[in-house]
N, C-alpha and C positions, 0 to 999 in steps of 0.2 A: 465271520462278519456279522450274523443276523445274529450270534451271542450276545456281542457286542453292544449294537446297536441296541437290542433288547435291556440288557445292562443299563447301558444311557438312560435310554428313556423313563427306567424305573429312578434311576436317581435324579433324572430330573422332576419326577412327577413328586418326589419328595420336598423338593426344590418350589417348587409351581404350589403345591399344598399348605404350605406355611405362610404362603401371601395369598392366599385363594379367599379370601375375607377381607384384604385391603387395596389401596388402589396399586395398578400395574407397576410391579418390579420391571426394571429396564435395568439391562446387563451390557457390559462392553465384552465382546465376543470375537476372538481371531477364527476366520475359517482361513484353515488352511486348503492344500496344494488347488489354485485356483489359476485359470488362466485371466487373460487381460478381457475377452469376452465375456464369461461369465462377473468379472467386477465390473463391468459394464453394466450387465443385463441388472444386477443386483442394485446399481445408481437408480437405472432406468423405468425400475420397480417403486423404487420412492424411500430405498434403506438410508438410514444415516450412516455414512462412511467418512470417518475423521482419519484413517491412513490405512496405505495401499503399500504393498512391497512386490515383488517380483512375482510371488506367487500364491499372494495372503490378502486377507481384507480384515481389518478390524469396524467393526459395524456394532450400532447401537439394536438389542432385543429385546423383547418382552419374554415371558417364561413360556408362551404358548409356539412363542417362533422361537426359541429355542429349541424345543421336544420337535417340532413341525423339522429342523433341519437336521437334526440329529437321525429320523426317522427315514432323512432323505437319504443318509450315505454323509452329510456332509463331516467330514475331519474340522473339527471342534472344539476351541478352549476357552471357558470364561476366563476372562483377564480380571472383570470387576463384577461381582453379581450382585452388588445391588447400586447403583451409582447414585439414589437418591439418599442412601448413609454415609456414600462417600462425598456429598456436598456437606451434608451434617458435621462429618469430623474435619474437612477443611475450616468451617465455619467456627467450630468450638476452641481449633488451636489457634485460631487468631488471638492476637496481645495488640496492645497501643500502640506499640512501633512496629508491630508486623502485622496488617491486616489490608484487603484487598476494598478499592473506593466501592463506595455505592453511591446511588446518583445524587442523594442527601451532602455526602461525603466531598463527591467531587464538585457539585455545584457550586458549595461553600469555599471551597480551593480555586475552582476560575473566579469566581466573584473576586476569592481574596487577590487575585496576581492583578485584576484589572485594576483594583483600589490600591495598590502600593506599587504599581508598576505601568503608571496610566501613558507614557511616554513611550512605551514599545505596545502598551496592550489594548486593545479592544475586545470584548466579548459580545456575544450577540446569539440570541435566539434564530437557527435558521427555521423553523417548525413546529409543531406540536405533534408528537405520537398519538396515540388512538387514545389513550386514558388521561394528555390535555399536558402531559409533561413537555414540557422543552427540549429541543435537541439544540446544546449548546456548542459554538463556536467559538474558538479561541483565534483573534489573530494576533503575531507577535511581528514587528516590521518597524520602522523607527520613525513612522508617518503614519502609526496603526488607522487614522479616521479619516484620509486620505486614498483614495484606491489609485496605487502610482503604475508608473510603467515598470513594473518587475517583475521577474521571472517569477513563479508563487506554484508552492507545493503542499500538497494536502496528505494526513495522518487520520484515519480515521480504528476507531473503535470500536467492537461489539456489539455487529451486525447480529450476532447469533449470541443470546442471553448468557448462555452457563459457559462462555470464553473470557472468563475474569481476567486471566491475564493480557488479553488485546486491549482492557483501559489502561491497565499502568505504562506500558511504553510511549504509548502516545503523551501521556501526564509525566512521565521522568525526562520525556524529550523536553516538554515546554520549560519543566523546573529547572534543568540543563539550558536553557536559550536566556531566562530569566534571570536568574544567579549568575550568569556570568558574562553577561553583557558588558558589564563593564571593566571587566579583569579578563577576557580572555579574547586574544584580538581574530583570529578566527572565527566567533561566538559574532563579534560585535560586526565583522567583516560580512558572514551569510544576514542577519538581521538589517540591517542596514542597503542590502544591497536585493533581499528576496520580500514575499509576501508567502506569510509563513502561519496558514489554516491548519488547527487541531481540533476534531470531531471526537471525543474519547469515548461518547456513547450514543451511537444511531440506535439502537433500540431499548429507551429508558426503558418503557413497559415489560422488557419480557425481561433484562435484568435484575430489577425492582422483582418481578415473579421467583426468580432464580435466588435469590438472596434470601428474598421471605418465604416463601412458600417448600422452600428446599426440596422441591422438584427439580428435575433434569431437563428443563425448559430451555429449547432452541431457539424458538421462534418470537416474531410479537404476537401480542394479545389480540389483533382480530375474533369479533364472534362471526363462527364461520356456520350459526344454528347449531350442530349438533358438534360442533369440535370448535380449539381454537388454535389460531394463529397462523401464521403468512411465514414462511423461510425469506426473510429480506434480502438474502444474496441467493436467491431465485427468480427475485421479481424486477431486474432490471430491464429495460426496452432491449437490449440490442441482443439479437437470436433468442428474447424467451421464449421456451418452447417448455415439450417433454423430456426431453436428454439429459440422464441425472436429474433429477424433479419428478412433482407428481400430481397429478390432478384431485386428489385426495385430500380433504380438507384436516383430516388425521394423520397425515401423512409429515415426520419432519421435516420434509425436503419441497412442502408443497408451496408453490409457486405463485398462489394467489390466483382471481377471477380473469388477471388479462396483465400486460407489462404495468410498471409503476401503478398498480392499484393502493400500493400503501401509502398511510404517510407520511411515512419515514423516509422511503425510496425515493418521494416525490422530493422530497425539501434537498435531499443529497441532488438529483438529476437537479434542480432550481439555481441551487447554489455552483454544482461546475458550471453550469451554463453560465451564471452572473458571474464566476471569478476566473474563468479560463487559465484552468491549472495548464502546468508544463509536465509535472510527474506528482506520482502520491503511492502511500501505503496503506492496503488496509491491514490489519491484522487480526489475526483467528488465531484458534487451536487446535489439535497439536497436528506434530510430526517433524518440526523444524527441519519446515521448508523453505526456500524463497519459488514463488511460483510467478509465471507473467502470461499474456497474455497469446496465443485465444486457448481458451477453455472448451467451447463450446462442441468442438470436433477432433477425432485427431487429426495432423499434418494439415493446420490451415496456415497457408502462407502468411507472415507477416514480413512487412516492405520493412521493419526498423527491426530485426529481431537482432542485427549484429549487437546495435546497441542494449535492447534485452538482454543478452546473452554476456553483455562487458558487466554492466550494473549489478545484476544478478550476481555475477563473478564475484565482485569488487568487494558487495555483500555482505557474502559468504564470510570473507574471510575476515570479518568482524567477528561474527556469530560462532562458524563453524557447520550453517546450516546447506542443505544440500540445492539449487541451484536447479532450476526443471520449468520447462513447457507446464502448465495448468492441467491439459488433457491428459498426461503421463499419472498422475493422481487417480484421475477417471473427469469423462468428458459430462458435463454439465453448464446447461444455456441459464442465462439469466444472471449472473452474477457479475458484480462492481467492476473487477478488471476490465473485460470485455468492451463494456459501455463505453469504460471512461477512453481506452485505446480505439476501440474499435469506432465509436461514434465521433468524441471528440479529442483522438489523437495523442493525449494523456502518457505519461508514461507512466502504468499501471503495475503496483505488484502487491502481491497479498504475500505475508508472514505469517506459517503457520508456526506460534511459537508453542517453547517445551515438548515434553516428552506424555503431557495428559493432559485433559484438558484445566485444572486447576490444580496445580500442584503447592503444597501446603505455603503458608502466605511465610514461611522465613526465606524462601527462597525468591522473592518478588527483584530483590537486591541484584539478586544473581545474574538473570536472566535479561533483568532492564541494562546493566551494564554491559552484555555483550548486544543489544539492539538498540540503543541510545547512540551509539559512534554509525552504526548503518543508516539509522534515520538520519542524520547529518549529512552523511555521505549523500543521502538521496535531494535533499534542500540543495547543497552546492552543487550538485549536477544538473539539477532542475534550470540550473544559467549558462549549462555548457552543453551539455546531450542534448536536453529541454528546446536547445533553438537549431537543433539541425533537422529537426522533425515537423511533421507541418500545423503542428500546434505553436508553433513559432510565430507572433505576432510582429509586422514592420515598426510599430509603437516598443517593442522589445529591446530592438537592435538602435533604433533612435535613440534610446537610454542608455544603453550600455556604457560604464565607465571604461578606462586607460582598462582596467586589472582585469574587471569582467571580460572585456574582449581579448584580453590576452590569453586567459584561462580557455577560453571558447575555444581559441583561435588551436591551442596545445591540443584540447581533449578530442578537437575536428576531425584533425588534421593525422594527427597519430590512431584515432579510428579508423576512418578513412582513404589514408593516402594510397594504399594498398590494396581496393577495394574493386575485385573481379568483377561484383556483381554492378553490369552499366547501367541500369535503370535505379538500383541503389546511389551509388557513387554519384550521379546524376544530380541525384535530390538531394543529397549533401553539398556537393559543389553550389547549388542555389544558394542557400544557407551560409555557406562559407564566405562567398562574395560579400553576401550584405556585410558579415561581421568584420570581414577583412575591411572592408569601406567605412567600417567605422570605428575600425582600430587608427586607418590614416587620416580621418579624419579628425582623431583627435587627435594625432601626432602632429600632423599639418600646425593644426593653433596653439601649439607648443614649442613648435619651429619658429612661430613667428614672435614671439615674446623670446627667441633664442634662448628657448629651455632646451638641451638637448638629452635630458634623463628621458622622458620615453622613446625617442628615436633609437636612443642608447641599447633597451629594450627588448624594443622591438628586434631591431637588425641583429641583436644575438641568436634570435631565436628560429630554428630552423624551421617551422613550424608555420613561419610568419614572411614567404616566401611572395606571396599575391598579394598580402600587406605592404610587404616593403615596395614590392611595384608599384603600387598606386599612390604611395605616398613621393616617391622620384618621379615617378609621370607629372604628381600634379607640383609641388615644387619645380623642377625644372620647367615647366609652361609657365606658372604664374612668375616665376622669377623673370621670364624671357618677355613679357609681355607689361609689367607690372614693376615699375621705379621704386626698392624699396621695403616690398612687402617682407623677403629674408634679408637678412643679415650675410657678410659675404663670406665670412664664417662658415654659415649654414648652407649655404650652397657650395661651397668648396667640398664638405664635408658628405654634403647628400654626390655630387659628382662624381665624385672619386671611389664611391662605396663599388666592392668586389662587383 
């Protein structure tokens, strides 16, 4: 073993010596045979950790903490040893149809959909980053300058600079919402019926750094005096602490002077608060995961996780990605999920896509089309999971169309009909009511124009059992009290029902 070890260290100082005259080489590094404590302790330390396995950590190094671990005993592989070459050669083999947005790139792209597509599109600055860039906003809704009562879900991108690939999905979803709006009745059905925010880049500045500077830049540009930048999915209000994070202004993982110290974090907390999302995505890299909510500890209860646990599912088998609790990765406070569920009720999930963090730009095609049908998935749930939760607004359920509450009424009901847990079940049953009362009551004034195609519906659907009740309760009283208001048809019809 102390051969060994000996060994290493010589070949690392070989390694260490050839950059000993320029700025810090930073290596992607697996240590292996590791228990779930020590990947802990090593969060808790203030490592960059992009993916965890059973009994492994891949973590971002310098050369001095390489030799430093090496000397510890630790079992040891570079995976990348220099990752600021390996931004270089992603950068070089980009082409015109295969290259990854920069904030130039992309700005020019929201500007263009809002100008040819002004009847679905709004754009909007929610912020400025530290060096005065825009954090732009796309909403796509068929009332975009209008804030209506719809269910509305948010896509956000590249919290953490050198995760090129978390802008293009967010950007292949809107292109996908845009193009076919009006050729694809699904497309025109979610747009039409949701309020539909795309953030492609929360942190221009360290992007812009990652692009240009072809550094392995995490963070934003914060001067922090003798270091820079703020880990922005560190610095969220709800449980930021030290857990995974670091007080260390050097540190990638560090978490800023106090919650929402940035202004990045600040314009994301401003905007959920003003647009009271139902669910959202952020996306990062790698280890294609779907990760939800809490993070911050292992085994913290959550009251909705049945629903995490469905969505999550559902996912998956878009992608292919693997489906997990947040803290299962390793526990870490401060980050987007958390706030947005944990504060305000949100149904929150982070996408840790690919296999690295930037993998070469002909594969952008690839990977957006196994995450572009899950971002969908998550928009149309956002009107059906979205209102069993208590981010559920009564202005929501007011709105609801015949289809929305039909859809609700299926995803409820087949979630929870079967639901052990009584303080769960409980708080869906609240939920259910309202939607159920305004599935009848739109049947109600459909009955009375003796339409009877949603009744029709309705009544097939087994699903729509406390519907159908309310809709014969209130029929048969206004019939009985009320000359007139049905048709004798229609109350024959409502009578006689099984």
């Amino acid at each position: 073993m102390r051969r060994f070890l000996v060994a290493c260290a010589c070949g690392f100082s070989m390694f260490l010596a050839s950059a000993s005259y320029a700025a810090p080489v930073q290596s992607l590094v697996r240590l292996q045979n590791l228990n779930s404590s020590q990947i802990s302790q090593l969060a808790n330390e203030g490592y960059d950790i992009p993916k965890t396995g059973k009994d492994f950590a891949e973590i971002i190094l310098e050369g001095p903490q390489i030799q430093s671990f090496v000397m510890k005993g630790y079992k040891l592989k570079v995976l990348v040893r220099n990752l600021d070459d390996y931004i270089k050669t992603v950068k070089i083999a980009q082409t015109k149809t295969d290259s990854y947005y920069n904030f130039a790139s992309m700005q020019s792209q929201l500007k263009k959909w809002e100008e040819t597509s002004p009847d679905i599109c709004k754009l909007e600055s929610i912020g400025k980053s530290h060096e005065g860039r825009d954090i732009w906003a796309l909403k796509i809704s068929d009332n975009p300058q209008v804030n209506e009562a719809e269910p509305a879900a948010l896509l956000m991108g590249a919290h953490h600079a050198r995760e090129w690939p978390s802008i293009e999905v967010p950007m292949a979803t809107a292109l996908k919402l845009i193009e076919e709006y009006r050729t694809n009745e699904e497309v025109k059905r979610l747009v039409d019926s949701r309020e539909i925010w795309i953030v492609p880049m929360v942190n221009p500045d360290g992007v812009t750094y990652s692009m240009e500077k072809s550094r392995f830049w995490r963070k934003n540009r914060r001067n922090n005096g003798s270091s820079y930048g703020v880990d922005l999915n560190r610095n969220y209000g709800y449980q930021w602490g030290n857990v995974g994070s670091s007080n260390s202004g050097s540190s990638d993982t560090y978490h800023g002077t106090g919650p929402f110290s940035e202004p990045e974090s600040q314009a994301i907390r401003n905007f959920v608060e003003r647009e009271k999302f139902q669910a959202s995505i952020s996306y990062h890299t790698y280890s294609e995961l779907i990760l939800y909510p809490f993070g911050y500890a292992y085994n913290v209860p959550n009251p909705d996780s049945k629903i995490f646990e469905k969505m999550a599912g559902d996912m998956s088998k878009f992608n292919g990605y693997t489906p997990q609790n947040s803290a299962e990765l390793y526990p870490a406070m401060g980050d987007s999920d958390d706030y947005l569920y944990g504060e305000k009720k949100v149904l929150s999930f982070t996408f840790e896509l690919c296999r690295t963090f930037i993998p070469d730009a002909s594969q952008i095609d690839g990977f957006t089309k196994t995450n572009v049908p899950a971002a969908i998935y998550l928009i149309d749930k956002a009107g059906t999971y979205g209102l069993v939760t208590p981010s559920a607004r009564d202005e929501l359920f007011a709105a609801l169309d015949f289809e929305g509450s039909r859809r609700a009424l299926v995803d409820a009901v087949d979630l929870f009909g079967r639901e052990n847990n009584i303080a769960m079940r409980n708080e869906a049953l609240k939920q259910l009511e309202k939607i159920s009362r305004r599935a009848a009551a739109i049947v109600c004034e459909d009955l009375k124009e003796d339409n009877l195609d949603s009744w029709k519906d309705l009544s097939s659907l087994p699903q729509a059992e406390l519907a159908i009740s309310f809709v014969r309760n209130r029929v048969l009283f206004e019939g009985a009290h009320k000359t007139g208001v049905y048709s004798p048809e229609v109350l024959s019809v409502i009578k006689n029902i099984d």
